[in-house]
C-alpha positions in Angstrom: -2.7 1.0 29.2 -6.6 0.2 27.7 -7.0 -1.8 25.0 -9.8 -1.6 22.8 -10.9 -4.5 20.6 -13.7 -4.4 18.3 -16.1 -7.0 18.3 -19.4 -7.5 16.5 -22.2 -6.9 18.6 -23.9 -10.3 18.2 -19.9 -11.9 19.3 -20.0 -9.7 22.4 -23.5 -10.9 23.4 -22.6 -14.4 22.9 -19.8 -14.3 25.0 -21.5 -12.5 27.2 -24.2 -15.2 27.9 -21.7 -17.9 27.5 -19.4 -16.5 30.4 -22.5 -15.8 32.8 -23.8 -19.3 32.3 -20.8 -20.9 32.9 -19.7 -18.6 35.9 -23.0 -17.5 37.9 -21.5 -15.2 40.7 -20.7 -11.9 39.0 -17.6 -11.9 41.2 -16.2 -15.0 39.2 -17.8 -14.0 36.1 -15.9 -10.4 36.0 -12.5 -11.9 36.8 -13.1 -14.6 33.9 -13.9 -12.2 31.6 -10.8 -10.3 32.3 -8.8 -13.5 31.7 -10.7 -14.6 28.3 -10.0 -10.6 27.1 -6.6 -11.0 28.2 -6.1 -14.1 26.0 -7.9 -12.6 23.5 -5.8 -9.7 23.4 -2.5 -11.6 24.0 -3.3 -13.8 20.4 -4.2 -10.5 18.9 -1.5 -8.9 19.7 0.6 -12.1 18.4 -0.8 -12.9 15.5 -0.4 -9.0 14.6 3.2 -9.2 15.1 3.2 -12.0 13.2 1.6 -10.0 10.2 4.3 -7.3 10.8 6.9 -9.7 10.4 5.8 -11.6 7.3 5.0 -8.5 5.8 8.3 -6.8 6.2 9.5 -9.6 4.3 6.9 -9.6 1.7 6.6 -6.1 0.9 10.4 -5.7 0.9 10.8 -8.7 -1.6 7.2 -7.3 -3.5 9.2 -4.1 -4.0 12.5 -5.7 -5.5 10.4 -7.7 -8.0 8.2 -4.8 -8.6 11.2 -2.3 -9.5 12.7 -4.8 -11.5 9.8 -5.4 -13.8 9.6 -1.6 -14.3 12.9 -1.7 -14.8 12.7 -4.3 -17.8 9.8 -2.2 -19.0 12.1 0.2 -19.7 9.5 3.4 -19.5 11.4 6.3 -20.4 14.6 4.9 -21.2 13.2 2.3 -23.8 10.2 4.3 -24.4 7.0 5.8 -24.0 4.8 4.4 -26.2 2.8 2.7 -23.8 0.7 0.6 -26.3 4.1 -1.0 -27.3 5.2 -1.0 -23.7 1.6 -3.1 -22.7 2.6 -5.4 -25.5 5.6 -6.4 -24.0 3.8 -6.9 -20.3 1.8 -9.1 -21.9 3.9 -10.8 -23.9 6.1 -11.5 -20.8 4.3 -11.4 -18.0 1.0 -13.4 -16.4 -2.3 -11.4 -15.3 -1.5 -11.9 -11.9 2.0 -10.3 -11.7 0.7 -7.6 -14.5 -2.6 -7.0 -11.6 0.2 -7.2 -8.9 2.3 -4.9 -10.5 -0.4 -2.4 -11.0 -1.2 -2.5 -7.6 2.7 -1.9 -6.7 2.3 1.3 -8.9 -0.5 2.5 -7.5 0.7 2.1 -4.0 3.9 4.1 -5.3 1.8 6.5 -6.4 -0.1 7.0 -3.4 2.7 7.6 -1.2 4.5 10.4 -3.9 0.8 11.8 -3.3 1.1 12.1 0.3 4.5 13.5 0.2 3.4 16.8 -2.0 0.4 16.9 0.6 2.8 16.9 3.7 5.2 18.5 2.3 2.3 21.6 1.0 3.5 21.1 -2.7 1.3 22.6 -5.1 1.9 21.5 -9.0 -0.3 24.1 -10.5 -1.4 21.7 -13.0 -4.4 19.7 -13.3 -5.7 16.3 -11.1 -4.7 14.3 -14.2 -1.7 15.9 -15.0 -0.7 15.0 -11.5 -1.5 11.8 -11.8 0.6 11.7 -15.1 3.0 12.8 -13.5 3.5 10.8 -10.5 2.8 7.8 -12.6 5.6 8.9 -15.0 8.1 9.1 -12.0 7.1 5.4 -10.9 7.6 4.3 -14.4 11.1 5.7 -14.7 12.0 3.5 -11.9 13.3 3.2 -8.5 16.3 5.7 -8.8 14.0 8.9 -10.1 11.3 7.0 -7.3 13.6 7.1 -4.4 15.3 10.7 -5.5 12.1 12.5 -5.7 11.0 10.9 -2.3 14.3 12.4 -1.0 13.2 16.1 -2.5 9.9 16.3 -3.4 10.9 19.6 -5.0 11.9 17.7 -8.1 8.5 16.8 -8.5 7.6 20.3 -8.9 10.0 21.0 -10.9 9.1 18.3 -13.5 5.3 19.5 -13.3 6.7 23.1 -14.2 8.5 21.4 -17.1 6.0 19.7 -18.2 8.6 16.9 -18.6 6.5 13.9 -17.8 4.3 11.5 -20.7 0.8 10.9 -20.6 0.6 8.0 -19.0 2.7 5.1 -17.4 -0.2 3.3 -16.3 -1.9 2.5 -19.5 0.4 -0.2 -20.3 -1.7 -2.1 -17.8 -4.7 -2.4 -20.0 
């Protein structure tokens, strides 16, 4: 198995010239190098795993908070009115987790994006009536999230419809 790792040019040079000074046979120097890569690679590869690990954890925990913040929101069920609905954010909720919350959206939103891409889903309606729309599905919740990811065939559905509200998202500004 190769390993590639990417390093700036003017890293690799350094270490270059720092290797050959300190090693000046090229026998010694080549089998040196292997070993500093090798370490390199091993607390690469660590610290990766490490990020895997931590992030499991975080995103997992980022998405319970996040679905229970829409979920007090109440989009859909409470209402639409996303004026009212950004009064409430902001009457309850710090820039930060309003910021982090539109980013959990947005990631939401990405992935129902993907899924009518690899799943060859055409809405027939236009980019920002998609975007309503997959916004709209976030907003209802986790439930209409995770049931749509199941059959992305609902989505079309709603887009034929035309049950969706322009748009979930505003309440963020």
């Amino acid at each position: 198995m190769e390993i590639k790792i990417k390093m700036p040019d003017y890293k690799a040079r350094w270490w270059k010239y720092y290797l050959q000074s300190k090693y000046s046979n090229k026998k010694s120097l080549e089998s040196n190098i292997k070993l500093a890569i090798s370490k390199i690679v091993d607390e690469v590869v660590l610290k990766e795993l490490e990020k895997v690990r931590t992030n499991v954890t975080v995103n997992s925990l980022a998405d319970d908070i996040g679905w229970h913040i829409i979920k007090e929101i109440g989009w859909g069920t409470k209402s639409t009115d996303y004026e009212e609905l950004g009064k409430f954010i902001k009457n309850n909720y710090t820039k930060i987790e309003i910021k982090n919350l539109h980013e959990f959206v947005g990631t939401k939103v990405e992935i129902l994006y993907a899924l009518l891409d690899n799943n060859n889903i055409f809405l027939g309606i236009g980019d920002d009536s998609k975007g309503d729309l997959l916004k709209h599905i976030v907003g209802l919740g986790k439930e209409e999230y995770e049931k749509v990811c199941k059959n992305p065939k609902l989505i079309e559905r709603r887009a034929k419809k035309r049950d969706f509200v322009e748009c979930f998202t505003y309440v963020f500004h």
